[in-house]
Every structure is written in structure tokens, then in C-alpha cells.
C-alpha positions as CSV (number, residue, x, y, z in Angstrom):
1,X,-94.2,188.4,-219.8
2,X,-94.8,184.9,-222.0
3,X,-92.5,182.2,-222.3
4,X,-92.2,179.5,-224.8
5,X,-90.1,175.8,-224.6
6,X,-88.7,175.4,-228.0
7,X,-86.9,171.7,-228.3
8,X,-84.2,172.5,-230.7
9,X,-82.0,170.5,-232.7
10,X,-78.1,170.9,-233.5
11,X,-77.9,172.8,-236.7
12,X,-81.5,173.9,-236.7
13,X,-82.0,177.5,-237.9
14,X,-85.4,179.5,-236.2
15,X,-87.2,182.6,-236.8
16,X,-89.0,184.3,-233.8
17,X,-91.4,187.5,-235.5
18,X,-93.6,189.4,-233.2
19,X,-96.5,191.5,-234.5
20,X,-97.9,193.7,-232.4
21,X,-97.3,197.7,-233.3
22,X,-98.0,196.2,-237.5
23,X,-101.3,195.3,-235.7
24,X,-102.3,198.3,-233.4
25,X,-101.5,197.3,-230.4
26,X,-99.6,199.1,-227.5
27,X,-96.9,196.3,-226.8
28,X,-93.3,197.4,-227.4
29,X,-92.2,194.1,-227.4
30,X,-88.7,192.2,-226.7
31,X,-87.6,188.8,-227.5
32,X,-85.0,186.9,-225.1
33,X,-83.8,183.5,-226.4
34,X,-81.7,181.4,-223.6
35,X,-80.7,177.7,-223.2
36,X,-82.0,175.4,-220.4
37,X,-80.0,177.2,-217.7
38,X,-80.7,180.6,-218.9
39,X,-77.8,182.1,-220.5
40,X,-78.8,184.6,-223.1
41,X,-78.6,183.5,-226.7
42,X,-80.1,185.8,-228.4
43,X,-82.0,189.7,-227.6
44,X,-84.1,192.1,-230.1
45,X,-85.9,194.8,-229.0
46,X,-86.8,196.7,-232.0
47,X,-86.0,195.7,-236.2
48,X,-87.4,197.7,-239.0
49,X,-90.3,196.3,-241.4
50,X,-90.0,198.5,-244.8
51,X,-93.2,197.4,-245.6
52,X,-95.0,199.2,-242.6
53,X,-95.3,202.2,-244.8
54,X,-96.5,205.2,-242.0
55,X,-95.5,203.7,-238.5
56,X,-94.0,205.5,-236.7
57,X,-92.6,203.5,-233.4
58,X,-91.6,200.3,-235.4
59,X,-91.5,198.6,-232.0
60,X,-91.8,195.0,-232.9
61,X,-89.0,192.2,-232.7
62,X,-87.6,189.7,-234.4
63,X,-84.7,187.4,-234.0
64,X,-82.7,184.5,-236.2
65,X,-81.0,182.0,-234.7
66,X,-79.2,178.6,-235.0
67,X,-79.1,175.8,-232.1
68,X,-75.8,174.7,-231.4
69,X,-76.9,171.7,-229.7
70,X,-80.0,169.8,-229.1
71,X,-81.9,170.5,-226.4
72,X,-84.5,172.9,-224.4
73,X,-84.6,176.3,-225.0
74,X,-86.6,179.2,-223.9
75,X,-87.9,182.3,-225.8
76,X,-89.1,184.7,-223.7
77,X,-91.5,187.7,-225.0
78,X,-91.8,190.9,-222.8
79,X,-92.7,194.6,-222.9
80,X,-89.9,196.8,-222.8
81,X,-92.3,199.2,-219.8
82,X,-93.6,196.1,-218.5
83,X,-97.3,197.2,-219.2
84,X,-100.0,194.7,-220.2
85,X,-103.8,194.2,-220.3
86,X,-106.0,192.8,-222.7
87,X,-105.0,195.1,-225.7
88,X,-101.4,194.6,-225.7
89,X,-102.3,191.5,-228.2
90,X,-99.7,189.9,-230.2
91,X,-99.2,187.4,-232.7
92,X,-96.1,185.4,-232.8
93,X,-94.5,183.2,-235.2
94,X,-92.0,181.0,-234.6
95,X,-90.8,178.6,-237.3
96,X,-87.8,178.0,-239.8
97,X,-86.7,180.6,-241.8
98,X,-89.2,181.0,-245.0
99,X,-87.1,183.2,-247.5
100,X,-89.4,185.2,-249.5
101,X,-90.1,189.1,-250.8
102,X,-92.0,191.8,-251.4
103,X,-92.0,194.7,-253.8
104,X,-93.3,198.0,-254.0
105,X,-93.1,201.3,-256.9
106,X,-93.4,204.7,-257.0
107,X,-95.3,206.6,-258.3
108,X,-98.3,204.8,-258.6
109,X,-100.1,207.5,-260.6
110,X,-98.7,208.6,-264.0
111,X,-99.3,210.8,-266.4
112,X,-97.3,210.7,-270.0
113,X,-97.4,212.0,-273.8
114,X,-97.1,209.4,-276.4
115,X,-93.8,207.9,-276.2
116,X,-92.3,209.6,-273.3
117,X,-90.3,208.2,-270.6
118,X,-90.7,208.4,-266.4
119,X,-87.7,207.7,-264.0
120,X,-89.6,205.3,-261.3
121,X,-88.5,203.8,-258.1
122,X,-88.8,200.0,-256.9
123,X,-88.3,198.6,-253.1
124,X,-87.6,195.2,-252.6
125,X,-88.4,194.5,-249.0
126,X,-86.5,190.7,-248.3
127,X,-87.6,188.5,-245.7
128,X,-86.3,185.4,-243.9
129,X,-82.5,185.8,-245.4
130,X,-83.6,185.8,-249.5
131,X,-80.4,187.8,-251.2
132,X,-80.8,186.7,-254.5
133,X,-81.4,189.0,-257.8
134,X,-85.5,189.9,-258.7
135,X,-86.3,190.3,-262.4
136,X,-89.2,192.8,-263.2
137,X,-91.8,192.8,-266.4
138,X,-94.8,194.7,-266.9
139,X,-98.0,192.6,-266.4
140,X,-101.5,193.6,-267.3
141,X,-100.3,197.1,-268.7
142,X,-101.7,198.6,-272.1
143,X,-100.2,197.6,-275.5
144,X,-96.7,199.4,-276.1
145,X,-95.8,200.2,-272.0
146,X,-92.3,199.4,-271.5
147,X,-90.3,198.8,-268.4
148,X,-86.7,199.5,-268.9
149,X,-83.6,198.8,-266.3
150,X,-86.0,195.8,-264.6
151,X,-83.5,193.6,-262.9
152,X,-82.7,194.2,-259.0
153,X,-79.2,192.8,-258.7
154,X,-78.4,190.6,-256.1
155,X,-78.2,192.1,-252.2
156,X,-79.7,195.0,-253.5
157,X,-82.4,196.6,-251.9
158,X,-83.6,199.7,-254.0
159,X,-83.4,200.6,-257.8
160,X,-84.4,203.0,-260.2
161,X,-86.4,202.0,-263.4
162,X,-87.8,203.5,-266.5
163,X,-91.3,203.3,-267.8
164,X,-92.2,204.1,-271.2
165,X,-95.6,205.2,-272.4
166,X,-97.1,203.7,-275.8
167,X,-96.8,205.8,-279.2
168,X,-100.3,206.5,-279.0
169,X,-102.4,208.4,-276.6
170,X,-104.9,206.1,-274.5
171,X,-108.7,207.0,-274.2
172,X,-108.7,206.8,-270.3
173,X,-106.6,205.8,-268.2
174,X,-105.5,202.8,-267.9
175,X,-104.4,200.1,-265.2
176,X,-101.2,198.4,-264.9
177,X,-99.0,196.1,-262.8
178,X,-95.6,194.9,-262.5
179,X,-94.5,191.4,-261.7
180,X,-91.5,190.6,-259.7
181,X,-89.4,186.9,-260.4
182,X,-87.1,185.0,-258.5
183,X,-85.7,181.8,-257.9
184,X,-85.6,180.8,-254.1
185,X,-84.4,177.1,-253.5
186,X,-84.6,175.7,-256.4
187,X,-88.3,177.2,-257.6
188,X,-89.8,180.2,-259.3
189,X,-91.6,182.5,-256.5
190,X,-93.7,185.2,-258.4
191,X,-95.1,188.3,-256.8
192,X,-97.3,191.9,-257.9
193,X,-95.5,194.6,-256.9
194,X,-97.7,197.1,-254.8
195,X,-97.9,200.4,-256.3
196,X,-97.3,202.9,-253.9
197,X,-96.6,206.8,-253.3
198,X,-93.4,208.3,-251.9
199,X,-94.5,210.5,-249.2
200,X,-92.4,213.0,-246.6
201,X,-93.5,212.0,-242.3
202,X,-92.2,214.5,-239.8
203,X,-90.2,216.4,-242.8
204,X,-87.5,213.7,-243.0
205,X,-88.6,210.1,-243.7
206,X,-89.2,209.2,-247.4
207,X,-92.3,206.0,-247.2
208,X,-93.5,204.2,-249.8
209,X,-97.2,204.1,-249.0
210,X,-99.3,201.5,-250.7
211,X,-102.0,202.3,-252.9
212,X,-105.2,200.7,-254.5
213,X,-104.2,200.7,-257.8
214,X,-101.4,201.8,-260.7
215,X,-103.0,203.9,-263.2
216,X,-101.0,205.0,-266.3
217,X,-102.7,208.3,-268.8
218,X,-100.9,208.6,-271.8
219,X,-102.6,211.9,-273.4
220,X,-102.4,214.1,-276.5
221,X,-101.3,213.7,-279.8
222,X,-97.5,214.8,-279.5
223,X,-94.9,212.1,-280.0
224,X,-91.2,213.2,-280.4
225,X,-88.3,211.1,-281.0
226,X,-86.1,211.6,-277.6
227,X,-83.4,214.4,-278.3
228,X,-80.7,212.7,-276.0
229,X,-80.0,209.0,-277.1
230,X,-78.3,206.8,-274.9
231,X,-76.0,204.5,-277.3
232,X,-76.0,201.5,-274.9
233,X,-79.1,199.8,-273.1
234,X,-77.2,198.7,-270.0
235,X,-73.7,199.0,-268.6
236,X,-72.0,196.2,-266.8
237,X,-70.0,198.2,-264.3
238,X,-67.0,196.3,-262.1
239,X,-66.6,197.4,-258.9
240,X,-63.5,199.7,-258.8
241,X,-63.5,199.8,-262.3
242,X,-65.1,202.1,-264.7
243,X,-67.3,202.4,-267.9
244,X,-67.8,204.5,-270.4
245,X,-71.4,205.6,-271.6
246,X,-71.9,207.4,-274.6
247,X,-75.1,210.1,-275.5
248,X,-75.6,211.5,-278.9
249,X,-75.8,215.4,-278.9
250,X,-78.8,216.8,-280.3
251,X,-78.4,219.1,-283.5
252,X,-77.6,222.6,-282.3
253,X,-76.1,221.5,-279.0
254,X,-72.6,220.7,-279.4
255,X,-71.4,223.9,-278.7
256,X,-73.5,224.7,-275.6
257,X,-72.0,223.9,-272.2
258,X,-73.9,221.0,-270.6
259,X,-73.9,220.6,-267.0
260,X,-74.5,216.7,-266.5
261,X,-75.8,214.6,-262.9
262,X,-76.7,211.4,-262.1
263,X,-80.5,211.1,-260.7
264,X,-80.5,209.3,-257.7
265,X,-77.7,206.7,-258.2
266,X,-77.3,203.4,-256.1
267,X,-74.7,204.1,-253.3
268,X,-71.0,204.3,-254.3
269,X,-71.9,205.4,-257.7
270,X,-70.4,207.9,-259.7
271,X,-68.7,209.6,-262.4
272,X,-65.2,210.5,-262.7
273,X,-65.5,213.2,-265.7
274,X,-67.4,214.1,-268.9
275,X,-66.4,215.0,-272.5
276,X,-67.8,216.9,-275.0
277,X,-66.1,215.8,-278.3
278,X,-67.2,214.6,-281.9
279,X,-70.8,215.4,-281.3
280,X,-70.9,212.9,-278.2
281,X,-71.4,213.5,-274.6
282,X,-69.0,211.0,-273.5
283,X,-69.4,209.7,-270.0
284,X,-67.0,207.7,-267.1
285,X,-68.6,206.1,-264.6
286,X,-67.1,204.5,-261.3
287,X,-68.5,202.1,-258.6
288,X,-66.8,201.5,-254.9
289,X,-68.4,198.5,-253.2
290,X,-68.1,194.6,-251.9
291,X,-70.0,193.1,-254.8
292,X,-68.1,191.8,-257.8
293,X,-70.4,193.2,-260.4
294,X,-73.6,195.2,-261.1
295,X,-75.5,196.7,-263.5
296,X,-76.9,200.2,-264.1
297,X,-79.3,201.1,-266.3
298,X,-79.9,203.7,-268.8
């Protein structure tokens, strides 16, 4: 059991992060924040890292807190078994809050004909508080690779995007990244996102584990105009409200039944019904949820 004297000031805001478990080591930490007389102010015992990819215990802590007052305080950092010994190591930070991200996408690997399109999923893992919107852009990738749906709205944490391979095969394949934007206080913050793999752990738990490298093969000489054509690029969607999209029926198909789901939509999205008239597939979609707008793409 450690203890650290933190002289605070009124209105200051902290951030105490222990690594341990992210690092190998055997502590299961806890974090105990008190005042001079030592009445409880703040407790963690365990938060969860989306970045850890394949941990299993995510036993490290971490709490946020503001100082009413200035003064002495005391953070106090245990294990939850008591144990100890020279490899229950630990690095702690404690510091103001630095708001900041991290992005990763799956799949890292892909394989496309000559103007064909992938569904594709990004994480944005935020850190110290940042809730602001991301804006995503291919960087480094062949001639003709095109990111489509590439804005993760504000307080969102997880979004599905489209990549596009070029109109013309590629010799080998090819490496690729994609940069993530934001504004945070006032400046530009730029980061790569880390390609990565969705994998299954104990048949349950979806992780996105990083990998070394995105790598995109666009083989074969077949290119084919899509046969389902979205008329709109994006749909501004109101929360409680609806909107209409609109998909052009292929020749030969407006008298087939067409059974029609969303892949993966963001959570309290939907659709209300579908119609098949006038050689359109004709779609209304709904949203239920606290923000005041949002955007879905197509």
C-alpha cells in the first residue's frame, strides 16, 4: 500500500491512471482519494481500457476528480488481495486531465475487385474527457481508394464506414492508412488509426486486436457498375424524427420481393417500413436517443 500528498487547489481538476495489468504485472490495483482528515473522496477499483485489445482481467484504475478547496489530499494505491513483492510494479500518473484519442479499424486485411465496396468498422477509444466529433481520410492509400461515411459524430464511440477499391486491379498489394482529425482546445490533434482484426475471446467478447500493417489487394479485371444505387450520400437524421432514403431497383427486380436490414446500425437505429413503388426501394428510417442530431451513412 503507497500513498501520495497531492496539494490541491479549488477548482483544480486531476487524473489518477494506474498501469499495472496493461504492463504484466500481478497488481489488481485500487485508488482511494481522501482530504486531510481522511474522508473518502473518490474510489476505483477496476475501468475498462478499449485499447487493451486481449486482456482479460482489466484490473487497473483510474479516477477524475475536482478539489473543492485548497488543501492536502491523499491518494492512496492498494491491491485489492493485499499481495505485493517486487513484481507487482506499477506506473502511476497523476496529472491534469490531457484530452486526447485513439482509433483503431477492422479489418486490416482486404481483398477487393476493381471498384467494389467493403463495410468496415472504426473505434474511437477517448481519453481524459475528449467528446468532440473525429473526421476520417485515407492517408498513404493507392490512387482511387475511397473512404466513404468518415466522420465519427460527436459522443460517439463506434461507426461503420465504407472503403472503396480503385477501378483498376493493383499489381500487389498494397499498404494503406487512415488518418483521424479533431479539434481539442482550440488545436488540430492528428492521429493513424491502427489497423486491427475483430477477433471472438472465450466465445463472447468481440476485440479489436492491433496489427502491423493495413494491406489492401484489389485483383482481377472485373469492374461492374453497383446494381443497388443509393440516391443520397448521407442522411441527416433528427433524433425522434425520421428520413427517407431512396435505392434505385435494378432492371428485372421490381417485381421480386426484397427482404431489406440494416448491417450493424448505431444503437437506437432503425427503420419504420419499406416501399416498393415506381422502380424505387423507398426507405424510413428512425433514431431514439439524447443527441440532437446525427448522421448515417450510406
Amino acid at each position: 500500500m503507497h500513498y501520495f500528498r497531492i496539494d490541491g487547489k479549488a477548482g483544480e481538476e486531476i487524473v489518477a491512471e494506474v498501469e499495472a495489468r496493461r504492463l504484466g504485472s500481478p497488481l489488481d490495483s485500487v485508488l482511494t482519494l481522501t482530504d486531510a482528515h481522511g474522508k473518502q473522496l473518490a474510489f476505483n477499483d477496476d475501468f475498462e481500457d478499449k485499447g487493451a485489445a486481449l486482456l482479460t482481467h482489466q484490473a487497473d484504475s483510474r479516477l477524475i476528480y475536482r478539489f473543492p478547496v485548497k488543501g492536502a489530499y491523499y491518494l492512496q494505491l492498494a491491491d485489492t488481495e493485499q499481495n505485493g513483492g517486487p513484481d507487482f510494479t506499477y506506473r502511476l500518473r497523476i496529472g491534469h486531465p490531457t484530452p486526447d484519442f485513439e482509433v483503431r479499424f477492422a479489418p486490416s486485411s482486404i481483398n477487393l475487385r476493381p471498384g467494389r465496396t467493403i463495410p468496415a468498422t472504426v473505434l474511437l477509444i477517448r481519453r481524459d474527457g475528449f467528446d468532440g466529433a473525429v473526421t476520417l481520410r485515407i492517408k498513404d492509400g493507392p490512387p482511387g481508394l475511397a473512404l466513404g461515411g468518415g466522420t465519427i459524430p460527436a459522443g460517439t464511440d463506434t461507426v461503420r464506414v465504407s472503403l472503396t477499391a480503385p477501378q483498376a486491379a493493383i499489381a500487389a498489394p498494397s499498404g494503406f492508412a487512415i488518418e483521424a482529425e479533431a479539434t481539442i482546445d482550440g488545436r488540430t490533434v492528428r492521429h493513424t488509426a491502427v489497423p486491427a482484426e475483430d477477433m471472438i475471446q472465450a466465445f463472447a467478447w468481440h476485440r479489436l486486436v492491433p496489427t502491423q500493417q493495413a494491406m489492401l489487394c484489389v485483383f482481377g479485371n472485373e469492374h461492374r457498375k453497383p446494381l443497388w444505387n443509393a440516391l443520397e450520400n448521407r442522411l441527416r437524421l433528427p433524433v425522434g424524427g425520421t428520413v427517407q432514403l431512396r435505392v434505385a431497383l435494378p432492371p428485372g427486380q421490381s417485381g421480386n420481393k426484397i427482404q431489406f436490414a440494416l448491417s450493424d446500425p448505431p444503437e437506437g437505429i432503425g427503420f419504420t417500413d419499406v416501399d416498393q413503388t415506381g422502380g424505387f426501394l423507398q426507405v424510413r428510417i428512425t433514431r431514439i436517443g439524447r443527441s440532437n442530431r446525427g448522421w448515417l451513412g450510406t
